[in-house]
TORKOL-4160 file (C-alpha; in steps of 0.2 Angstrom, whole numbers, padded with zeros to 4 digits, m for minus):
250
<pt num="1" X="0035" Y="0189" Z="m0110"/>
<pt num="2" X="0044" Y="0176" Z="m0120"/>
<pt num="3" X="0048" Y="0180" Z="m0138"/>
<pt num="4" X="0043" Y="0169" Z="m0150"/>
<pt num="5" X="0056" Y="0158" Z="m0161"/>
<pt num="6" X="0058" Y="0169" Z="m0177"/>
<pt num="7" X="0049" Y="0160" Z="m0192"/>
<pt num="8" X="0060" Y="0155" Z="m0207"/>
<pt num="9" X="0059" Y="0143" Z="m0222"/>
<pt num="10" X="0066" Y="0129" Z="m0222"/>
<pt num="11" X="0075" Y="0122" Z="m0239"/>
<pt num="12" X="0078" Y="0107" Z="m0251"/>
<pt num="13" X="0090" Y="0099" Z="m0240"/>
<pt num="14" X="0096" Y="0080" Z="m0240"/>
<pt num="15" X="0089" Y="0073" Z="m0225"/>
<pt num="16" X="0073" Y="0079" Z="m0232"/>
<pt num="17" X="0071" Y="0071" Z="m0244"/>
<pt num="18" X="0066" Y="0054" Z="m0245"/>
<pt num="19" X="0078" Y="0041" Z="m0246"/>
<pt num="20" X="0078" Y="0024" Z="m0260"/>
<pt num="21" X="0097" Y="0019" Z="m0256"/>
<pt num="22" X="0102" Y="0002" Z="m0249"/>
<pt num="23" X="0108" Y="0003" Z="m0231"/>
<pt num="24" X="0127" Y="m0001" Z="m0233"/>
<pt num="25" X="0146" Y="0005" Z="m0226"/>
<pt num="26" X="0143" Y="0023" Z="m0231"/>
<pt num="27" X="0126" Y="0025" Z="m0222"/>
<pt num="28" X="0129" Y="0034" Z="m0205"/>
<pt num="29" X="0128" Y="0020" Z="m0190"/>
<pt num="30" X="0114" Y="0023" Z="m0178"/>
<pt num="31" X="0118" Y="0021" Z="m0160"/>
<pt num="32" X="0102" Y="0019" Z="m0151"/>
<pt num="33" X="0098" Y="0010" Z="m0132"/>
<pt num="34" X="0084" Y="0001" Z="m0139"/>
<pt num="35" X="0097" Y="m0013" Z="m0147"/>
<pt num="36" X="0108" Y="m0012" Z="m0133"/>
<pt num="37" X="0116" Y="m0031" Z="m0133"/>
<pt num="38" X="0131" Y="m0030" Z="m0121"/>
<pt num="39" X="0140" Y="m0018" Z="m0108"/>
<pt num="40" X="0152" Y="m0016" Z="m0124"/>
<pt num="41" X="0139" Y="m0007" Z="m0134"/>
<pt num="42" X="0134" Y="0005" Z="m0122"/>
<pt num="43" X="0153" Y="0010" Z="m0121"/>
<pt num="44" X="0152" Y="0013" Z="m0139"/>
<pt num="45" X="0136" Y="0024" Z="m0140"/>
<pt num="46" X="0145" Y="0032" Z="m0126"/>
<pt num="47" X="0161" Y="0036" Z="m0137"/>
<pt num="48" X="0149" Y="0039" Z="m0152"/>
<pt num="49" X="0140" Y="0053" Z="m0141"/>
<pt num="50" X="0156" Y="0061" Z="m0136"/>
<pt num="51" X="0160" Y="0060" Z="m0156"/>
<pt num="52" X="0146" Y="0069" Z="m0162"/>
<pt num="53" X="0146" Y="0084" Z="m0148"/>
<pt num="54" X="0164" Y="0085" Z="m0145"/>
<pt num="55" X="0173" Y="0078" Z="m0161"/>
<pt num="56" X="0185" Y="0072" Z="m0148"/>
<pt num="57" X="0185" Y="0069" Z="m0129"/>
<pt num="58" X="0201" Y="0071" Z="m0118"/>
<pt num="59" X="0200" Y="0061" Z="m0104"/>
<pt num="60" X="0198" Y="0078" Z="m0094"/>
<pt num="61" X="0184" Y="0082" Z="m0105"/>
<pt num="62" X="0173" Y="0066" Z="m0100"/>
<pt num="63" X="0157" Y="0068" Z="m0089"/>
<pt num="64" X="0160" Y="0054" Z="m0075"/>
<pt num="65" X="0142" Y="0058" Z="m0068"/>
<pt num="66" X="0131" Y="0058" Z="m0082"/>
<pt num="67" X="0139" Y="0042" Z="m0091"/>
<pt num="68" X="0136" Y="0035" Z="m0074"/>
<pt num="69" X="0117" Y="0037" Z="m0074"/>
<pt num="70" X="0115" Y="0032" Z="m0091"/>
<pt num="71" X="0124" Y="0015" Z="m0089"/>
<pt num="72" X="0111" Y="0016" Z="m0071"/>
<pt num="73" X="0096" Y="0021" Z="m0085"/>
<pt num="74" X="0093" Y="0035" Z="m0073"/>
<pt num="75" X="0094" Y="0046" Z="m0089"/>
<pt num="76" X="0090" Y="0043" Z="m0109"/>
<pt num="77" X="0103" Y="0046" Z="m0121"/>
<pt num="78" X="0095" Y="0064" Z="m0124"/>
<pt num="79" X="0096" Y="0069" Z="m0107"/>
<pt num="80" X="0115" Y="0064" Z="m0110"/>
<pt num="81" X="0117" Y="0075" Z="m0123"/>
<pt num="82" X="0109" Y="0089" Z="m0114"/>
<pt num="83" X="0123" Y="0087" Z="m0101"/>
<pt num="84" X="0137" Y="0086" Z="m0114"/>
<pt num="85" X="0131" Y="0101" Z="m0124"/>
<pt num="86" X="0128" Y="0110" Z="m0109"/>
<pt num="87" X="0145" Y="0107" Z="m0099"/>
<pt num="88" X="0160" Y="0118" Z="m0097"/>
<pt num="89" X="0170" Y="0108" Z="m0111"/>
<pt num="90" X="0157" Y="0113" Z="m0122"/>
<pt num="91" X="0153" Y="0132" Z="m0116"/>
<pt num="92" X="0172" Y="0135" Z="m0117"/>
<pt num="93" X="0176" Y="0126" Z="m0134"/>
<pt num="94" X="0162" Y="0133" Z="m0145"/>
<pt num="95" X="0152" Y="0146" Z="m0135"/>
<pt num="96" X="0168" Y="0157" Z="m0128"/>
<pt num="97" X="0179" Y="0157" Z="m0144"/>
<pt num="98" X="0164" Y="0160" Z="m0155"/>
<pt num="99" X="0151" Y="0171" Z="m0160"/>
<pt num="100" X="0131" Y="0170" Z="m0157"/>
<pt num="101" X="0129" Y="0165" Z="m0175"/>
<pt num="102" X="0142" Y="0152" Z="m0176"/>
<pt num="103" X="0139" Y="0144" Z="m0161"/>
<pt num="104" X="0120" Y="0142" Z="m0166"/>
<pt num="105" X="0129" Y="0135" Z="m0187"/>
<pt num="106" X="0141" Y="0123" Z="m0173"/>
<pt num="107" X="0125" Y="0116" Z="m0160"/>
<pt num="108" X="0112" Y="0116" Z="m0174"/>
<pt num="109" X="0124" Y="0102" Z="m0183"/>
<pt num="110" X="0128" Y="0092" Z="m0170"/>
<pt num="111" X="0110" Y="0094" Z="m0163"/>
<pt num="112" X="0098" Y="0091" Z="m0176"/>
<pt num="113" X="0111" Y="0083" Z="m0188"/>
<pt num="114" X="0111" Y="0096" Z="m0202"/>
<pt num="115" X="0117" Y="0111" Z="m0207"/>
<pt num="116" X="0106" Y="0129" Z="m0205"/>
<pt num="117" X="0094" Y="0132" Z="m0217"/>
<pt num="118" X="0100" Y="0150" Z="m0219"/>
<pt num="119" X="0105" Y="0165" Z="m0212"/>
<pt num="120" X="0087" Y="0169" Z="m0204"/>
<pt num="121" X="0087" Y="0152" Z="m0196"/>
<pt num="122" X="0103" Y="0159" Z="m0188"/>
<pt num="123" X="0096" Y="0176" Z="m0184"/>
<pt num="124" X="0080" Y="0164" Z="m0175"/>
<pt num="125" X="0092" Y="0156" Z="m0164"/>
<pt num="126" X="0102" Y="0170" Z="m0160"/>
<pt num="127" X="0088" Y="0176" Z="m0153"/>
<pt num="128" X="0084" Y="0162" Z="m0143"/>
<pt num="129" X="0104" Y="0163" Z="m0136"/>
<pt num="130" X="0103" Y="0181" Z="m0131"/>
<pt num="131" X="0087" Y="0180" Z="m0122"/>
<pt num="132" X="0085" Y="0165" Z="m0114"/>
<pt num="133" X="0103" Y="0159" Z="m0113"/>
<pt num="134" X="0114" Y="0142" Z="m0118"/>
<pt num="135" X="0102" Y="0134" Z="m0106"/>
<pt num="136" X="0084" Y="0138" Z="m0116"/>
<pt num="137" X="0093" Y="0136" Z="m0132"/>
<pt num="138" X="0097" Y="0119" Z="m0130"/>
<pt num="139" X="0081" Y="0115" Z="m0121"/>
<pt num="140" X="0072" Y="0123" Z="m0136"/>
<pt num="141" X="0083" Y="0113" Z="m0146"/>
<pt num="142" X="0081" Y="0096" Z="m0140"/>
<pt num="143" X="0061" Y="0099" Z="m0138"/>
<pt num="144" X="0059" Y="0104" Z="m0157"/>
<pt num="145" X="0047" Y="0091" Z="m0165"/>
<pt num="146" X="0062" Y="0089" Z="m0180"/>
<pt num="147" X="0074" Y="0083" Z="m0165"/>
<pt num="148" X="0060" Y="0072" Z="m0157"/>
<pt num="149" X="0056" Y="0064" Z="m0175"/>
<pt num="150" X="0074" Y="0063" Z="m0179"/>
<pt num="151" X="0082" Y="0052" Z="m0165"/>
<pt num="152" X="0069" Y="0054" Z="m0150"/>
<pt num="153" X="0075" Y="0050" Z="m0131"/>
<pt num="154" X="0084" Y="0036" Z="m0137"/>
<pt num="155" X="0097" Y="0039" Z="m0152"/>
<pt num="156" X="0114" Y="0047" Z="m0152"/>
<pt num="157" X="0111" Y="0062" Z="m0166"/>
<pt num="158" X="0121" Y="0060" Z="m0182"/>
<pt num="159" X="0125" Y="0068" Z="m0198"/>
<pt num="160" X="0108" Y="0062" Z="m0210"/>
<pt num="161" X="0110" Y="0058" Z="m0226"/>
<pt num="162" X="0128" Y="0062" Z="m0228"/>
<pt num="163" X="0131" Y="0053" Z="m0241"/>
<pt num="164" X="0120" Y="0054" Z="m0259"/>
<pt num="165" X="0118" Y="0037" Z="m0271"/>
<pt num="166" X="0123" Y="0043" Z="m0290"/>
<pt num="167" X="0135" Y="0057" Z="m0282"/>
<pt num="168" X="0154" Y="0058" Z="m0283"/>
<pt num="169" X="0155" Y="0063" Z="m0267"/>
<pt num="170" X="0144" Y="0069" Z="m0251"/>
<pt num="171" X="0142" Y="0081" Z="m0239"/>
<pt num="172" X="0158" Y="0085" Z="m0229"/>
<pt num="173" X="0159" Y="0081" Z="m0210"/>
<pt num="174" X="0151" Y="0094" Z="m0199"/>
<pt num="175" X="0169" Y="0096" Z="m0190"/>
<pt num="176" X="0178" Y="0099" Z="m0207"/>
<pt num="177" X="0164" Y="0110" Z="m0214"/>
<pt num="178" X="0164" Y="0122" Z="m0197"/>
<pt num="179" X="0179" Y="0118" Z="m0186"/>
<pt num="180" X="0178" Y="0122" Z="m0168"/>
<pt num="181" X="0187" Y="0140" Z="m0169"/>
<pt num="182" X="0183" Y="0155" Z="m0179"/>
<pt num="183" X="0193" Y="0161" Z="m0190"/>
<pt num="184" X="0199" Y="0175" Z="m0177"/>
<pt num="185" X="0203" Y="0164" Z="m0165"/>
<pt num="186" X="0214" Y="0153" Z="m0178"/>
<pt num="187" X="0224" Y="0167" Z="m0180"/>
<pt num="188" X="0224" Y="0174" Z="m0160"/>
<pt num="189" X="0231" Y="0155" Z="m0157"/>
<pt num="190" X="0242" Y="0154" Z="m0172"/>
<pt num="191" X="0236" Y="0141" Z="m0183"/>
<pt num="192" X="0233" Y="0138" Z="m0197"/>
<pt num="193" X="0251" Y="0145" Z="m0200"/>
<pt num="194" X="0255" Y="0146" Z="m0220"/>
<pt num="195" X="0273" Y="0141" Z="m0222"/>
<pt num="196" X="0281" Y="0147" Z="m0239"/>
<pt num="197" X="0293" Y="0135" Z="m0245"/>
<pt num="198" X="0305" Y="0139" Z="m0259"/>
<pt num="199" X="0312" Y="0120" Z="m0264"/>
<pt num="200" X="0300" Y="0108" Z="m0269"/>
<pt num="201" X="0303" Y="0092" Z="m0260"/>
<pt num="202" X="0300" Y="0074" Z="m0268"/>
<pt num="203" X="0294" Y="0056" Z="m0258"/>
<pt num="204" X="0306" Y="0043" Z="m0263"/>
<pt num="205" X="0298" Y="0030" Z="m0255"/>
<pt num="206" X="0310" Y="0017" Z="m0242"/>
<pt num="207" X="0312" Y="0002" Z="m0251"/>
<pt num="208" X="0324" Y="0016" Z="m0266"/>
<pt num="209" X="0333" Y="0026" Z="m0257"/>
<pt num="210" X="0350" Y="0022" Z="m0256"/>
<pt num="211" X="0359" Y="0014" Z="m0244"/>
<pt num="212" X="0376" Y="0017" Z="m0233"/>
<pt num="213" X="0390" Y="0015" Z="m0245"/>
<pt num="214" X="0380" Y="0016" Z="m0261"/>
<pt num="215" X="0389" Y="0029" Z="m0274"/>
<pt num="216" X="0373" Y="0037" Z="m0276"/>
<pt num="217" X="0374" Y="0047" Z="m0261"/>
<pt num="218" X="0392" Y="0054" Z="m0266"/>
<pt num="219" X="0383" Y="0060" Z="m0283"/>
<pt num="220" X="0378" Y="0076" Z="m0278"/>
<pt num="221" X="0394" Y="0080" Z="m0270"/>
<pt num="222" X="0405" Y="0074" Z="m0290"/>
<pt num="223" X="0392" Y="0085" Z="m0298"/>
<pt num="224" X="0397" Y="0101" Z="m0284"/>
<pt num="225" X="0415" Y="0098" Z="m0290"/>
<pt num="226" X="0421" Y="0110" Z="m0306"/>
<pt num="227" X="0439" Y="0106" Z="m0307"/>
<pt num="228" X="0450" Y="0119" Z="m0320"/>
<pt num="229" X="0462" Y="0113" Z="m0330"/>
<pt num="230" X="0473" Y="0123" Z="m0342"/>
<pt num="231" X="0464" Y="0124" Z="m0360"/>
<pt num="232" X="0477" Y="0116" Z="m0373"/>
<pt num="233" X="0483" Y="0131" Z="m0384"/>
<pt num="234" X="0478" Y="0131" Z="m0402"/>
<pt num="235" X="0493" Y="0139" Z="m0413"/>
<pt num="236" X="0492" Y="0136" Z="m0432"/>
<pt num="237" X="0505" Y="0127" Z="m0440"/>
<pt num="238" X="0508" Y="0140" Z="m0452"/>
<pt num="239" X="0512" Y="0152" Z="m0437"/>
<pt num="240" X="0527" Y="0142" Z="m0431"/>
<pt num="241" X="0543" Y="0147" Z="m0437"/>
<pt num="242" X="0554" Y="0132" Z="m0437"/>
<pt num="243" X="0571" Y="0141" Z="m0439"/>
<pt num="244" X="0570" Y="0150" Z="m0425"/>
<pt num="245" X="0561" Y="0136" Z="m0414"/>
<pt num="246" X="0575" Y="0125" Z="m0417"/>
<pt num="247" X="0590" Y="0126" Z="m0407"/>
<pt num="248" X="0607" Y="0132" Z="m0415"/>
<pt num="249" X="0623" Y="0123" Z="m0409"/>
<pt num="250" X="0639" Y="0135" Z="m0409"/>
């Protein structure tokens, strides 16, 4: 017997809420084959797919075969993105170097294009990970009427309402927000590594430094120079015994 997904509420998020802002260069760009209009623009849906899954595809990380039936249209673009999220690039990057709960945070981003709704949403999915596998995770992920409403068979998923009219700034990137490793996998691997530094440095930019010959770059080495000299002596003329000082002639 199957066990049901785990209920949880969903909250005040951007993408749902209703939208009033003119389309322009900040809005997300939505790669669809429906307004396919060259061979050129399937390549970029393709890229923009890697892009959203993979952050960045290597060319070892591409899936020859499955870019081949979509540009055949023997698959939609959400049968593409069930073979991206379900190949070993993406089982080794995200599922191995991570936890249950952070790989759910990690595919639920780059899936339904927004982040969790909270830690029993998490709990739901983990749930779904541990008993049916990666498989019936992504299947129930990609079969979920908020996937199907959002982007459908034809539309490459994407970051929704990342960016807020009247608001300084938006929503950070789903691959800055969660990177791809945990934090105990950052430090197994050795980065981030924090690097003390005890001088502070300065940019001078190229067009201001100086230039061979210039005296400027002998400064430093004047000012490292403290040459002694004898200090003049300071007797009082009252002192000086003129008698005796000056030489007697026999």
């Amino acid at each position: 017997m199957t066990i049901p997904l785990l209920e949880y509420s969903p909250v005040s998020q951007n993408q749902r809420v209703a939208g009033y802002e003119v389309p322009g260069e900040e809005q997300p760009r939505i790669f669809s084959t429906e307004n396919l209009l060259s061979p050129s623009d399937l390549d970029t849906l393709i890229e923009a797919a890697y892009r959203q899954i993979f952050f960045h595809a290597f060319a070892a990380d591409r899936e020859r075969f499955l870019e081949s039936q979509l540009r055949s249209g023997q698959i939609t673009v959400r049968d593409f993105i069930r073979g991206l999220l379900l190949s070993n690039t993406y089982r080794r990057s995200f599922y191995d170097l991570n936890s249950n709960y952070r790989f759910v945070e990690q595919t639920v981003q780059r899936v339904l294009g927004r982040d969790v709704y909270n830690e029993r949403e998490k709990i739901a999915w983990s749930i779904v990970v541990a008993t049916k596998g990666i498989v019936g995770f992504v299947d129930d992920l990609l079969n979920s009427q908020e996937y199907l409403d959002a982007f459908g068979y034809d539309i490459v998923p994407y970051q929704r309402r990342r960016v807020l009219p009247g608001r300084t700034e938006g929503e950070l990137p789903f691959n800055i927000k969660s990177p791809r490793y945990d934090e105990y996998y950052r430090g197994k691997l050795g980065f981030p590594q924090v690097i003390w530094q005890t001088t502070v440095r300065s940019y001078v930019p190229q067009d201001k430094k100086p230039k061979a010959g210039s005296p400027a770059q002998f400064l430093d080495m004047a000012r490292s120079i403290s040459p002694r000299s004898n200090p003049p002596q300071r007797i009082s003329a009252l002192n000086i015994d003129y008698e005796r000082a000056v030489p007697y002639r026999k």
